[in-house]
C-alpha positions, 0 to 999 in steps of 0.5 A: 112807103119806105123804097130804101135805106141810104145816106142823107147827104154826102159827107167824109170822115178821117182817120189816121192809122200808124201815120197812113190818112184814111179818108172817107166820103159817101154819097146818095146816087140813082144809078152807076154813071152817078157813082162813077162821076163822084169816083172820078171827082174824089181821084182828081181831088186825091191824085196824089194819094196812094189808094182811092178804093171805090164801092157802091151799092144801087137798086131799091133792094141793093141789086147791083153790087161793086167795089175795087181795091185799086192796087191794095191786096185783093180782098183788103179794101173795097170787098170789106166796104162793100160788105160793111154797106150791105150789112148795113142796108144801105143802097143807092150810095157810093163810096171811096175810101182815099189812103195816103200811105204813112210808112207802116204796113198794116197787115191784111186785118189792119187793112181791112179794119182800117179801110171799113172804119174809114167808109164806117165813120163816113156814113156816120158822118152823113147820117142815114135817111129812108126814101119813101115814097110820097104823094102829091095831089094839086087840087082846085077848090072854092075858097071855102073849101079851102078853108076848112081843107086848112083846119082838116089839114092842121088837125091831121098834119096833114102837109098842104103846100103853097097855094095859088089864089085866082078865082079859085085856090089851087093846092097841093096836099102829100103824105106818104104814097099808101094814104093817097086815096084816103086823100082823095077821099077825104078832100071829096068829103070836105068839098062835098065833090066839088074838088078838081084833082089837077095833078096826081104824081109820086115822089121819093122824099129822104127822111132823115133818121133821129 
C-alpha cells in the first residue's frame, strides 16, 4: 500500500539567473523538527547568501503546509515552491532554496520562475519514490519447511530475508502490507501448520520511481 509520495534521497540543484545562484536542496522528513533541523543546517552552510527560503510539505496527505520568503516580496518565493510541492504531490519533505543576489533584479515573475525551478531541478535531482507500507512475518519452521518455503519464495518473489539456523530456521518473509495474511496463509499451507508466526510488524519502505 502506497502511504505517500516523496523524494528518494536528499539532493541539491543549481541554477544561475542574470548572475544571482539559485541553489536548491530537498530532502524526505517525518515531522517539523526534521524539517527545521535541515533548514537551520542549510543557513549555517549558506550564512553569506542573500535568501534561504524554506518550505515543507508533511502528513501522509500533506496536512501540514509552510513555506517563508525570508526577506524577498511576499508571495515571490516560498509560496510558489510550496505550491510547486503540492501540485506535485509530494509530502513528507523539505525545501530550501538559498539565493546569492547577482546584481540584477529579476521582477516579481522572475522571481518566482526562478525560485520554483531551483526547488523544481532539486526534486529532479533527488528522484521521487513511493512509501509504502510492508509486512514483515519472522517465522520459526523446521528445515524442510524451510526448504520448500525458498522454492515457493523464488517462484512468487517473494522477499525472504536472512535466516538463522539452530535447531530450527528462523526467517523473515515481507511484501507489500495488504498481502500479509496471504502470507500467513500461505506459509501455513506449506507447513501444513507447523509454522511458528515469532514477529508481525509494518514497515514503510521508499521505492524508487523508474
Amino acid at each position: 500500500m502506497i502511504r505517500y509520495v516523496s523524494v528518494a534521497r536528499e539532493a541539491e540543484a543549481e541554477q544561475v539567473i542574470e548572475k544571482s545562484r539559485f541553489i536548491g536542496c530537498v530532502t524526505r522528513v517525518c515531522a517539523r523538527d526534521g524539517a527545521e533541523e535541515f533548514f537551520a543546517g542549510r543557513r549555517a552552510l549558506h550564512k553569506g547568501a542573500t535568501h534561504n527560503v524554506p518550505a515543507f510539505v508533511l502528513g501522509d496527505n500533506g496536512e501540514l503546509q509552510w513555506a517563508n520568503d525570508d526577506g524577498e516580496p511576499q508571495g515571490t518565493a516560498g509560496a510558489p515552491i510550496l505550491r510547486m510541492l503540492v501540485a506535485e504531490g509530494l509530502t513528507n519533505i523539505a525545501v530550501t532554496v538559498t539565493r546569492y543576489f547577482g546584481g540584477v533584479k529579476l521582477g516579481t515573475g522572475g522571481l518566482i520562475r526562478a525560485y520554483t525551478g531551483a526547488a523544481r531541478a532539486a526534486v529532479d535531482a533527488a528522484g521521487v519514490c513511493d512509501v509504502c507500507e510492508q509486512a514483515l512475518l519472522t517465522y520459526r519452521v523446521d528445515y524442510g519447511s524451510f526448504g520448500k518455503l525458498q522454492t515457493v519464495a523464488r517462484r512468487d518473489g517473494i522477499s525472504l530475508g536472512d535466516a538463522v539456523f539452530t535447531d530450527a530456521v528462523v526467517a523473515t518473509l515481507s511484501g507489500p502490507s495488504e498481502d500479509a495474511d496471504a502470507l500467513v496463509a500461505l506459509v501455513a499451507d506449506i507447513t501444513s501448520g507447523t509454522g511458528k508466526l515469532v514477529a508481525r510488524e509494518t514497515r514503510l519502505t521508499a521505492v524508487p520511481r523508474l
